[in-house]
GUMITI-578979 format. One record per residue (C-alpha): residue in three letters; x, y, z; residue number from 1. Coordinates in steps of 0.05 Angstrom, whole numbers, plus 5000, padded with zeros to 4 digits. Layout:
<kollums>
ALA X Y Z NUM
...
</kollums>
This chain:
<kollums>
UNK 4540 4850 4815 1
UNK 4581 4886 4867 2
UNK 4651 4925 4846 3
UNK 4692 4961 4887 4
UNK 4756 5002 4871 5
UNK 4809 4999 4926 6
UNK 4868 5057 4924 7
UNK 4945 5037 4923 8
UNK 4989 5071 4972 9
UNK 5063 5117 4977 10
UNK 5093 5098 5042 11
UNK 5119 5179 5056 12
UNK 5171 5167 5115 13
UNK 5163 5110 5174 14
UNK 5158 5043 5133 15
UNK 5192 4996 5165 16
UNK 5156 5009 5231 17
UNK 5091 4977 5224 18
UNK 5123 4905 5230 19
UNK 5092 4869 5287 20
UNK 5167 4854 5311 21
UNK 5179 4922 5312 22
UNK 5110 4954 5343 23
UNK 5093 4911 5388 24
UNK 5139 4919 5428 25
UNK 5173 5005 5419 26
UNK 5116 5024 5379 27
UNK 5116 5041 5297 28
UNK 5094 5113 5264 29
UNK 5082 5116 5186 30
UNK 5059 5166 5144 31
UNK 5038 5154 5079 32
UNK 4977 5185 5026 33
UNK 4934 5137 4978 34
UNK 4935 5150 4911 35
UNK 4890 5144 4852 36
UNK 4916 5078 4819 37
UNK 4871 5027 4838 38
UNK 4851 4950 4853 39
UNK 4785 4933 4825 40
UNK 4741 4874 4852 41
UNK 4681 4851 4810 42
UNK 4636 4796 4852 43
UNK 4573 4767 4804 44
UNK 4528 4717 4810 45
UNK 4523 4657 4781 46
UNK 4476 4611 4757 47
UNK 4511 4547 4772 48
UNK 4544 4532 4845 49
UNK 4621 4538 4808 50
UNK 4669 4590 4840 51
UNK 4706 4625 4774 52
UNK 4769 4668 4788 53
UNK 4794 4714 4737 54
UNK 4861 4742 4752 55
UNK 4933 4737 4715 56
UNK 4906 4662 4719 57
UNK 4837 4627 4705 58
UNK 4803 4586 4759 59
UNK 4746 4545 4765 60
UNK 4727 4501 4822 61
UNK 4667 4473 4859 62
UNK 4693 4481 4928 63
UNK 4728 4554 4961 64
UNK 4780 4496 4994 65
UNK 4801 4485 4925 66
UNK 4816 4558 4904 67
UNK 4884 4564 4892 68
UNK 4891 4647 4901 69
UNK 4903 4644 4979 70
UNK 4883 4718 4989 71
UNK 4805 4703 4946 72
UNK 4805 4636 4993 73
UNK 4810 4669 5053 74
UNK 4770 4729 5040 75
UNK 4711 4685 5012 76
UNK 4722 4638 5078 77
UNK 4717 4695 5113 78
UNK 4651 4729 5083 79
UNK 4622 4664 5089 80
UNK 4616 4655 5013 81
UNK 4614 4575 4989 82
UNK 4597 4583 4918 83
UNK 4563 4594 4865 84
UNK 4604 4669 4854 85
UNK 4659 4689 4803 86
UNK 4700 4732 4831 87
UNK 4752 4777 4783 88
UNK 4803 4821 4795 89
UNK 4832 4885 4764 90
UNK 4897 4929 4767 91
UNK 4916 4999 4743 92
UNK 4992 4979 4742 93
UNK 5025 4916 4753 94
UNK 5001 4880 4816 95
UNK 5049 4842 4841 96
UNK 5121 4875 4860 97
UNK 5106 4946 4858 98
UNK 5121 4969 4928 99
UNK 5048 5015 4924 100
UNK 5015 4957 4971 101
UNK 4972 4922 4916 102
UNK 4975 4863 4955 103
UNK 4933 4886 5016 104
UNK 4888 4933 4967 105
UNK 4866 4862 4935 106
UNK 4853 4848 4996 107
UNK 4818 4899 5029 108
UNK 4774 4908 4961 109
UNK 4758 4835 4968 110
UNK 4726 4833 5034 111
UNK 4694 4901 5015 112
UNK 4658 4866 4958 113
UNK 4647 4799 4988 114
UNK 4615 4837 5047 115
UNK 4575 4879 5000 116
UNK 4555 4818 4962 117
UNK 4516 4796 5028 118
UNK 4489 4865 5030 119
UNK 4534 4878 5102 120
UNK 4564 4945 5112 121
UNK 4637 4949 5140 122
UNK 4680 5007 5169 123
UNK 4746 5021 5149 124
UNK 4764 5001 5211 125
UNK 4734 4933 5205 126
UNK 4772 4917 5143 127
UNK 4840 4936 5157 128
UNK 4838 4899 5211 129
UNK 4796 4833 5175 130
UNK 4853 4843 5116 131
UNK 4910 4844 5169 132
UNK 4878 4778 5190 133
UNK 4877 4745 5132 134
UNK 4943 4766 5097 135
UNK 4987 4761 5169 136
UNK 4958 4706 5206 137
UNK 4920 4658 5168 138
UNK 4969 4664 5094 139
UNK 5026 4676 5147 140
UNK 5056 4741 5090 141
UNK 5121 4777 5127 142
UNK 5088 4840 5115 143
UNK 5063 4904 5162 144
UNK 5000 4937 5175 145
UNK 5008 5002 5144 146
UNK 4980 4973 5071 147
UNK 4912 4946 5091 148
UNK 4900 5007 5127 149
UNK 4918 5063 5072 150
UNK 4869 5026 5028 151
UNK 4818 5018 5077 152
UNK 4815 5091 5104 153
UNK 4843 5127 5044 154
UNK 4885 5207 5051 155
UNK 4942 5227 5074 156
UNK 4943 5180 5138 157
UNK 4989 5186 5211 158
UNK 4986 5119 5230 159
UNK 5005 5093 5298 160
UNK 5013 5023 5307 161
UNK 5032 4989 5383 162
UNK 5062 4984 5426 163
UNK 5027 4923 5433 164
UNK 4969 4901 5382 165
UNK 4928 4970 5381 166
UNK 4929 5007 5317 167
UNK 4901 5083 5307 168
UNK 4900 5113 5247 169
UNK 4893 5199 5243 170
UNK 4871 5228 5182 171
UNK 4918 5300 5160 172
UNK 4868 5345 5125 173
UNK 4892 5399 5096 174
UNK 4880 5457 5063 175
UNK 4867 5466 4995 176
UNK 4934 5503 4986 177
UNK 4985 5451 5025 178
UNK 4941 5392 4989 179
UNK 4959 5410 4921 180
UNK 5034 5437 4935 181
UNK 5046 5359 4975 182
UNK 5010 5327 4916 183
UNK 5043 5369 4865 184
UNK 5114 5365 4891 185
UNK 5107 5278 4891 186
UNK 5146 5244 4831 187
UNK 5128 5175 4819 188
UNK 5176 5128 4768 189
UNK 5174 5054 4755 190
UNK 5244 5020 4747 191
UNK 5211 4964 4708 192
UNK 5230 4923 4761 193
UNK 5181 4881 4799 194
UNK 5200 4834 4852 195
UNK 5163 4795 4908 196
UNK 5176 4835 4979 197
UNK 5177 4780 5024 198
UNK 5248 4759 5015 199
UNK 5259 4829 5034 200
UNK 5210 4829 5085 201
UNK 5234 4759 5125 202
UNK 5304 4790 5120 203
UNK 5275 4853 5164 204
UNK 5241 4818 5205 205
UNK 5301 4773 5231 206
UNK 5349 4834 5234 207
UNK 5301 4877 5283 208
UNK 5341 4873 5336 209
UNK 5404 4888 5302 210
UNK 5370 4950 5267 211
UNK 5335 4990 5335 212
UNK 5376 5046 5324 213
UNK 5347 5051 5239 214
UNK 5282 5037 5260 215
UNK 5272 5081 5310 216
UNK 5297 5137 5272 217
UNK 5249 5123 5223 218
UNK 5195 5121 5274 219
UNK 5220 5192 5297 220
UNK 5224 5218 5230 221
UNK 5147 5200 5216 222
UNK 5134 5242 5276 223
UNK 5174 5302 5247 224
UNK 5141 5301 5174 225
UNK 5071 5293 5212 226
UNK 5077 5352 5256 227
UNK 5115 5389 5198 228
UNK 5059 5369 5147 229
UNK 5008 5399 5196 230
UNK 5040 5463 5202 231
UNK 5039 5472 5129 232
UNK 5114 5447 5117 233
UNK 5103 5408 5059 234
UNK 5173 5416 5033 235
UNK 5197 5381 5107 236
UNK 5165 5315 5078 237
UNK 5218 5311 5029 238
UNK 5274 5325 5080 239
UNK 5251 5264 5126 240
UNK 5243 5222 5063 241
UNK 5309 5238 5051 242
UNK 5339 5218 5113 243
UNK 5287 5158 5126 244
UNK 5310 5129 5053 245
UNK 5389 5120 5090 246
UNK 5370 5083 5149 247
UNK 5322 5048 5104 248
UNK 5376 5022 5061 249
UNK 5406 4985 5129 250
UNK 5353 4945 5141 251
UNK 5366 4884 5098 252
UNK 5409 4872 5038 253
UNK 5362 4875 4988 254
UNK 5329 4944 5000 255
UNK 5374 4977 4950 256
UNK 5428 4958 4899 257
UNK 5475 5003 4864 258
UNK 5429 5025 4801 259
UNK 5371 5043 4846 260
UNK 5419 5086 4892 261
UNK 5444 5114 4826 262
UNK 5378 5133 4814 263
UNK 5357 5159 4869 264
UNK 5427 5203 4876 265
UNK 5409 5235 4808 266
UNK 5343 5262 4832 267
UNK 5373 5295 4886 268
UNK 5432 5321 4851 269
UNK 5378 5347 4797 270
UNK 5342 5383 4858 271
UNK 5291 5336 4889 272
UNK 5294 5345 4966 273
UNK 5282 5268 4978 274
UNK 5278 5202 4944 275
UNK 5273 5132 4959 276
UNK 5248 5064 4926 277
UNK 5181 5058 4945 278
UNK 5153 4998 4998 279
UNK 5208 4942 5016 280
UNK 5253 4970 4964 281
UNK 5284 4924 4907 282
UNK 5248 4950 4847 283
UNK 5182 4970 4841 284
UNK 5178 5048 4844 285
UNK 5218 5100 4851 286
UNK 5183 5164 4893 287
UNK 5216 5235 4897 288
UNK 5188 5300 4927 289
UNK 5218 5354 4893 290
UNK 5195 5438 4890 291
UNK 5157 5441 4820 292
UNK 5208 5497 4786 293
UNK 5269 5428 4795 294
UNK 5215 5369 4758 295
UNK 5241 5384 4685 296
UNK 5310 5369 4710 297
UNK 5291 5310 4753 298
UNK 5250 5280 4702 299
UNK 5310 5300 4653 300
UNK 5358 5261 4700 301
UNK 5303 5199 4713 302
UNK 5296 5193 4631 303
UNK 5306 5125 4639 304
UNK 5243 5109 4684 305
UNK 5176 5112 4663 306
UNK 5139 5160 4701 307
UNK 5067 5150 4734 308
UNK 5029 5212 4747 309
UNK 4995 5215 4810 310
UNK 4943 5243 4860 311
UNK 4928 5246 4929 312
UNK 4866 5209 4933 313
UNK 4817 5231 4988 314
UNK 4780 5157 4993 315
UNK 4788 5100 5016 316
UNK 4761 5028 4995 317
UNK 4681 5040 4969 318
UNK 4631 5007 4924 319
UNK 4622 5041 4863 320
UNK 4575 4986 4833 321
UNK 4518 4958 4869 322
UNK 4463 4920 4834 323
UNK 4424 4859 4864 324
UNK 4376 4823 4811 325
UNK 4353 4753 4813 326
UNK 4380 4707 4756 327
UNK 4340 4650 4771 328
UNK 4271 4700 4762 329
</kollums>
């Protein structure tokens, strides 16, 4: 039995940018931090040649064509995995919709497990980029590239992406003192709202060329809160949220709607010094970075969301069950 627990992600300033549309051709710049909410991915053994899925549905099948979860499909196609597995898969908050990249962190801890399964090791590297296979090009998802790499790497994470197809990734490590003030001035509330990014995400796509001037101003501001964040400005990560979250809002209709801006506009009026809806926007989450001595009045003003206390977490995808034993002995 293998199981491996797979962090979600808070796109910080940048998102947007790491759409092949986008990079490939003037080059993206995110910055984001995992957290430590989590996918989990069991793989067992079993003693028939069945494939079982467990997931918000039940599937059982006799041939990995037949699997109707395209992500497990792929992933087991991938691995080289036939049958004879069930494979089940585990959430810390609501998986689809949540704008934390849950999507690509199934992902990401599926390979991870399926690879472990065959006892092969993998970089972090090697599944980003196996994950950005699989959910791009063969399930053909509208998505970007920054996802499958915060849950593959892990931290508080500079990406790069383009121009072209080339992808670095940079980890920020910092001190003990700007670690806990960055992690400590992130608010995270749910709206209660979940909603499938891709319409979203399509819209985006189609309106890149209409939307240079947003995008690369969210490219630039990435660059700012990097350089800022390395100096020790943690406080400068809220500014260029601030000011990513307005071009953000330009990008396609359905980023934002009057009771998220609402929202968003109390936090800062209750002292936050940024806030934005979290991934494609829509729903999902809403993330503010606000100085610790304004959080009773933000979360005074935010009453009406549920919030999610968070951490930065430090790793990336890992096993953190590994046993091989023969059933059939």
């Amino acid at each position: 039995m293998i199981i491996t627990q797979t962090p979600l992600r808070i796109g910080l300033v940048g998102g947007g940018t790491d759409l092949p549309t986008y990079y490939r051709e003037h080059g993206g710049r995110v910055l984001n931090t995992a957290i430590d909410k989590y996918v989990y991915v069991i793989v067992k053994q079993r003693f028939d040649d069945d494939i079982y899925i467990n997931y918000s549905q039940k599937e059982i099948v006799s041939r990995v064509e037949d699997v109707q979860h395209d992500l497990v499909r792929e992933a087991m196609h991938m691995a080289g995995i036939r049958s004879g597995v069930e494979i089940t898969t585990l959430a810390d908050i609501p998986s689809a919709g949540s704008g934390l990249g849950s999507s690509s962190a199934v992902t990401v801890g599926l390979l991870h497990a399926l690879f472990a399964y065959q006892g092969r090791q993998v970089t972090a590297e090697e599944l980003a980029e196996r994950a950005c296979t699989i959910e791009l090009d063969r399930c053909g998802k509208p998505i970007g590239k920054q996802d499958q790499y915060a849950a593959a790497f892990g931290g508080v994470c500079d990406m790069r992406f383009g121009p072209g197809d080339r992808v670095t990734v940079d980890r920020i490590h910092l001190g003990r003192r700007d670690h806990h003030r960055l992690q400590d001035e992130l608010l995270l509330f749910y709206t209660g709202i979940t909603r499938s990014a891709d319409t979203i995400l399509k819209e985006q796509t189609a309106n890149v060329d209409d939307r240079l001037v947003q995008l690369h101003r969210l490219r630039d501001l990435a660059g700012v809160a990097v350089e800022g964040l390395r100096g020790g400005d943690t406080r400068g990560v809220g500014e260029a949220l601030a000011q990513s979250w307005q071009a953000k809002r330009e990008l396609a209709s359905g980023v934002s709607n009057d009771w998220l801006d609402e929202s968003v506009e109390r936090a800062l009026k209750a002292g936050a010094t940024g806030a934005k809806v979290a991934g494609a926007g829509g729903g999902g989450f809403v993330l503010v970075s606000c100085p610790v001595e304004h959080h009773a009045n933000v979360r005074d003003e935010l009453a009406h969301l549920k919030e999610l206390p968070i951490k930065i977490e430090p790793s990336g995808s890992r096993v953190i069950f590994n046993v091989h034993r023969d059933i059939w002995g």
